[in-house]
GUSESE-99898 format. One record per residue (C-alpha): x negated, y, z; residue number from 1. Coordinates in steps of 0.05 Angstrom, whole numbers, plus 32768, in hexadecimal, padded with zeros to 4 digits. Example, Ala and Ser with C-alpha at 12.3 -4.5 7.8 and 13.67 -1.06 7.14 Angstrom:
// residues 2
X | Y | Z | num
7F0A | 7FA6 | 809C | 1
7EEF | 7FEB | 808F | 2
//
This chain:
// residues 241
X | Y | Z | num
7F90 | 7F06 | 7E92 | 1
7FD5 | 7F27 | 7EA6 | 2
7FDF | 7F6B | 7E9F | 3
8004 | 7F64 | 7EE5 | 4
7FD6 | 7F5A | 7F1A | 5
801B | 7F51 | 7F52 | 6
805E | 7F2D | 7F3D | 7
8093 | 7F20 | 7F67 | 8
80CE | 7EF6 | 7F42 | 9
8116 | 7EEF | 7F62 | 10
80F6 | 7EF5 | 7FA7 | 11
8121 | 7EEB | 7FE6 | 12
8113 | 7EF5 | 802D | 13
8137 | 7EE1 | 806B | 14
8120 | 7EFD | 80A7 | 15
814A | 7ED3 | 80E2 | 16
8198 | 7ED5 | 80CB | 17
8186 | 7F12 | 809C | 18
8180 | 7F14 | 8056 | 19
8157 | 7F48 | 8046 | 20
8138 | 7F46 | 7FFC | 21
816E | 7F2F | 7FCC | 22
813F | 7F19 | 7F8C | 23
810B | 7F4B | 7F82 | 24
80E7 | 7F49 | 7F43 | 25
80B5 | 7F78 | 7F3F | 26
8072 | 7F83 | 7F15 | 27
8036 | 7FAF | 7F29 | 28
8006 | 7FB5 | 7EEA | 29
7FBD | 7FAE | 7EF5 | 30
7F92 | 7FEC | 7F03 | 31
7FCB | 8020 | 7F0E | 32
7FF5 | 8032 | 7F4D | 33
803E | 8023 | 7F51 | 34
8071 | 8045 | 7F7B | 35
80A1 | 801C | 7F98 | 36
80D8 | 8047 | 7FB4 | 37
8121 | 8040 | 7FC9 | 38
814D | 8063 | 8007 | 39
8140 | 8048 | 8053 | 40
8155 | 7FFF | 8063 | 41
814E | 7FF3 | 800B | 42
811A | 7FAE | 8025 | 43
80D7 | 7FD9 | 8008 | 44
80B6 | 7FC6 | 804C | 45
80CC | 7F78 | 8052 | 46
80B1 | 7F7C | 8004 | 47
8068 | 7F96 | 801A | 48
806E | 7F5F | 8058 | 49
8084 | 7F20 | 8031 | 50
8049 | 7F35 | 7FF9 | 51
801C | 7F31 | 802F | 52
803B | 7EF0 | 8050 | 53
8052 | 7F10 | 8091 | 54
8099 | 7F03 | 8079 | 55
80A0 | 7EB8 | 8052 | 56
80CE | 7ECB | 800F | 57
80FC | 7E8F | 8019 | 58
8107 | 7E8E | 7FCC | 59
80E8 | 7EA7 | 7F8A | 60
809A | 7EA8 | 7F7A | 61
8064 | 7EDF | 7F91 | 62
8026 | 7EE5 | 7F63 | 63
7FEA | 7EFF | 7F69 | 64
7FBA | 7EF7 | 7F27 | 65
7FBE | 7EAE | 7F1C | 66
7FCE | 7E9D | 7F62 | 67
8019 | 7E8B | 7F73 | 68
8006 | 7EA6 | 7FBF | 69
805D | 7E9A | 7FD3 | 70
804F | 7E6F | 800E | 71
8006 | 7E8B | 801D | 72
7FEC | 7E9B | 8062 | 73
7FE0 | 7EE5 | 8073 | 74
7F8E | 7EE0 | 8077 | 75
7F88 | 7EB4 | 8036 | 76
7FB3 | 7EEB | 800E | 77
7F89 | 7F21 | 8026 | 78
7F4B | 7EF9 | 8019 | 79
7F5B | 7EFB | 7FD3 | 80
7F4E | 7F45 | 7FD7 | 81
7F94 | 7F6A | 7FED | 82
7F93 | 7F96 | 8021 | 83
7FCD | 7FAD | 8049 | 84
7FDD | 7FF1 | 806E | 85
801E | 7FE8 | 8091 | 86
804A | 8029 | 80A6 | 87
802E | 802B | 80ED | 88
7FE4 | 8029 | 80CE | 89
7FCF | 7FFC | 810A | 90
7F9B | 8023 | 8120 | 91
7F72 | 8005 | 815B | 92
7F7A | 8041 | 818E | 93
7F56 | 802F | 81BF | 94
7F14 | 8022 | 818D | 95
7EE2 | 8052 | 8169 | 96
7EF4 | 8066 | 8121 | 97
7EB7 | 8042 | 8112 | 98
7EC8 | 7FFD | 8135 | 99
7F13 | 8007 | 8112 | 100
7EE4 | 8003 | 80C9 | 101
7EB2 | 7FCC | 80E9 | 102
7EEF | 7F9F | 80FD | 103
7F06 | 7F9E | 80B4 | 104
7EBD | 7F99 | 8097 | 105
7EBD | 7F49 | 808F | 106
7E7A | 7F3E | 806C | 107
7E53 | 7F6F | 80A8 | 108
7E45 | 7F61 | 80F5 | 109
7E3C | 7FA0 | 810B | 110
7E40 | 7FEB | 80EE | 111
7DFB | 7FE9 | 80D7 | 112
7E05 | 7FB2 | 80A4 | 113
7E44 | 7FD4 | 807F | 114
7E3C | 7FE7 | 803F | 115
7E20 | 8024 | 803F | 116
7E2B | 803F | 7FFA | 117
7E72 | 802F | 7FFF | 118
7E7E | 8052 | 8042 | 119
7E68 | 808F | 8022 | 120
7E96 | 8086 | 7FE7 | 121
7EC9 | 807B | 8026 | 122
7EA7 | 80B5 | 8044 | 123
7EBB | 80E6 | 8003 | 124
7F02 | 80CD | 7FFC | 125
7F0D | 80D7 | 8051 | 126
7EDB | 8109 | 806F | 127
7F02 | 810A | 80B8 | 128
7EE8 | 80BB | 80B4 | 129
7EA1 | 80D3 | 80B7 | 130
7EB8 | 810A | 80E7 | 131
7ED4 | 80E0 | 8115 | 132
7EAC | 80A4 | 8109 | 133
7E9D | 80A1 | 8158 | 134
7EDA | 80B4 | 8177 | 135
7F11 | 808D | 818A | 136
7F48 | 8081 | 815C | 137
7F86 | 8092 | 8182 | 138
7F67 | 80D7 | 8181 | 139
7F6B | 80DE | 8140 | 140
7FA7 | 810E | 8127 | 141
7FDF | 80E2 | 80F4 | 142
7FC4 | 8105 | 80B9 | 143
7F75 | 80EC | 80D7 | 144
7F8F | 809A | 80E6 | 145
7FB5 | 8094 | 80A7 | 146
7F7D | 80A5 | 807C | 147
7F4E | 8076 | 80AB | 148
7F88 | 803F | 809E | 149
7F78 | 8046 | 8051 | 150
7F2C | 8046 | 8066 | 151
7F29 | 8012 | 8089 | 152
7F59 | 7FE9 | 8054 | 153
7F23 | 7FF3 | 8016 | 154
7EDD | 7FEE | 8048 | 155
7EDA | 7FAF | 801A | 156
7EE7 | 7FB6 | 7FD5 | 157
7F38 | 7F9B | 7FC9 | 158
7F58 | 7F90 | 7F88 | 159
7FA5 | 7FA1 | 7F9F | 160
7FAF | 7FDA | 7FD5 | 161
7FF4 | 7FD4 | 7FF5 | 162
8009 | 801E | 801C | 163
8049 | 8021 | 8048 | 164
805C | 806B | 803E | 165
8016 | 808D | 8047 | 166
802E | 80D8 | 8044 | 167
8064 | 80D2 | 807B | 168
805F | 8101 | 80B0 | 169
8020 | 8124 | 8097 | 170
8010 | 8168 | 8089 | 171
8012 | 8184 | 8046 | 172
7FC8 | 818D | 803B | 173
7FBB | 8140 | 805A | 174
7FEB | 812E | 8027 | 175
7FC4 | 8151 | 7FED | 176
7F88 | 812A | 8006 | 177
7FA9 | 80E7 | 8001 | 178
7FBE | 80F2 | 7FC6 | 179
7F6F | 8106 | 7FAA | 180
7F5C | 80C0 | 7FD4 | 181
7F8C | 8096 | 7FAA | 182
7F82 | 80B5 | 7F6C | 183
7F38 | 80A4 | 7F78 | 184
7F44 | 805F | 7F88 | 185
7F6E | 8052 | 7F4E | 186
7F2B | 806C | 7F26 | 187
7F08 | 8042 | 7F49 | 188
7F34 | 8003 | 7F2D | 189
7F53 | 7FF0 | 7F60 | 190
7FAD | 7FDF | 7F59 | 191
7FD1 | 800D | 7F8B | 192
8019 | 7FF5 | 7FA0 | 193
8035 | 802E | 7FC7 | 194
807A | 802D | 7FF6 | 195
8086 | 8078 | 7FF6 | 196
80C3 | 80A7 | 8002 | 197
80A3 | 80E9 | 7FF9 | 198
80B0 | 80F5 | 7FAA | 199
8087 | 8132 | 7FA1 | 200
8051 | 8101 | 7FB5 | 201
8069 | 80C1 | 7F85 | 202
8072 | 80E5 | 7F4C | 203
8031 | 8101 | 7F54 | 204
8007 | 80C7 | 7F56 | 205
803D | 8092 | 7F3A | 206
8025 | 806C | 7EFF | 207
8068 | 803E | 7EFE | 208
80A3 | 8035 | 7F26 | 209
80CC | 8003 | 7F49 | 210
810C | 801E | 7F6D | 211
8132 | 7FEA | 7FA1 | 212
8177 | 7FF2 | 7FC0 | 213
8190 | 7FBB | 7FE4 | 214
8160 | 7F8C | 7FE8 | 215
8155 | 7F8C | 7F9F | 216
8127 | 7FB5 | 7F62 | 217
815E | 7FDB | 7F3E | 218
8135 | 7FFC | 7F1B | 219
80E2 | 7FFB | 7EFD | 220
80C1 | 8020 | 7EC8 | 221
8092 | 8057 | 7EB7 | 222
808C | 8097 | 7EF8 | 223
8089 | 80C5 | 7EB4 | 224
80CD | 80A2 | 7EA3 | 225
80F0 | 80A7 | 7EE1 | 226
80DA | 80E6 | 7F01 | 227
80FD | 8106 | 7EB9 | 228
8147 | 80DF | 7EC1 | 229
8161 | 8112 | 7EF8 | 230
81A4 | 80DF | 7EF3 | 231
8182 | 80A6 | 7EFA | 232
815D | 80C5 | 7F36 | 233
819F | 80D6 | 7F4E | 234
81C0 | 8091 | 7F56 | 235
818C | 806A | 7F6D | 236
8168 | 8099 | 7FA1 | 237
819B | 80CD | 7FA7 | 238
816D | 8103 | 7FA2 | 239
814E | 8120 | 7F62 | 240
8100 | 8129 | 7F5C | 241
//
């Protein structure tokens, strides 16, 4: 078995007359969490969507274990266990906190046949999920729906977990939360790929790195690495951790 659970190799996307990714080849090791950074408009997003199948790569090869998933439907890829939290978290307002979890609990027909032991493991990582678990979702504060977008991502057990920048726009001590939540899940086995542009935040939980610019990975390796090359930091994000 690869040591990589998620390859992309010299993956392009068009999206209409664009050409957004330029080749990506990027890795993300099983069982640890891997930042994938890079300045606004870099193609981190259209990476995360043509993963998941949103976006068709119109060249190169996406792999997931032993499955070449390139020209995969959305629902088959995450039936093979990948869940997906875009940057609007797509939050059902206008439903309970608890029928937001139900909709993404597959295996159960209604809230009384979820797994219950897992809900409290859910429960521990995001208590304003239990808080809230009757109120509807588009009360929730940002802080409150992003962390019932991750809940409602792992209600099943996943083996990849793909975030679009989970700490933007939240408070510092919603931050420090997500941060406990992922370094739980990692624990927990599962592979964390992670769009982020807050760097206090990569560095803390970053196992490895991919950095894009232009529609390409310019740079990957080790957070440890990276986050001590100030120059390297420099050129590719303009900004030093």
């Amino acid at each position: 078995m690869s040591d990589n659970l998620l390859v992309l190799e010299g993956v392009h996307t068009h999206i209409a007359a664009y050409h957004i990714l330029h080749g990506v080849d990027l890795t993300v090791p099983r069982g640890q969490l891997t930042m994938l950074l890079g300045r606004n408009g870099a193609g981190k997003t259209t990476t995360l969507r043509t993963i998941m199948g949103l976006w068709q790569a119109s060249e190169g090869r996406v792999r997931f274990g032993e499955n070449d998933i390139t020209a995969w439907r959305t629902p088959d890829i995450a039936g093979l266990g990948i869940a997906y939290v875009p940057e609007n978290m797509g939050i059902f307002s206008d439903l309970s906190v608890k029928e937001n979890m139900l909709l993404a609990a597959r295996g159960a027909k209604n809230a009384e046949r979820m797994d219950a032991g897992r809900l409290e493991w859910i429960f521990g990582l995001f208590p304003a999920v239990k808080t809230f678990w009757n109120h509807p979702a588009g009360k929730l504060s940002g802080g409150q729906k992003q962390m019932l977008a991750v809940a409602r991502a792992i209600v099943e057990p996943r083996q990849l977990l793909i975030v679009d920048e989970p700490s933007k726009g939240l408070a510092p001590a919603i931050i420090n939360n997500m941060i406990d939540a992922f370094s739980e899940l990692k624990r927990s086995g599962v592979t964390i790929l992670l769009v982020e542009q807050n760097i206090a935040f990569a560095q803390r939980l970053g196992d490895t790195v991919a950095v894009m610019d232009n529609g390409r990975v310019m740079h990957s390796g080790t957070m440890a690495d990276f986050a001590a090359d100030e120059a390297l930091q420099q050129s590719l994000l303009g900004l030093a951790l």
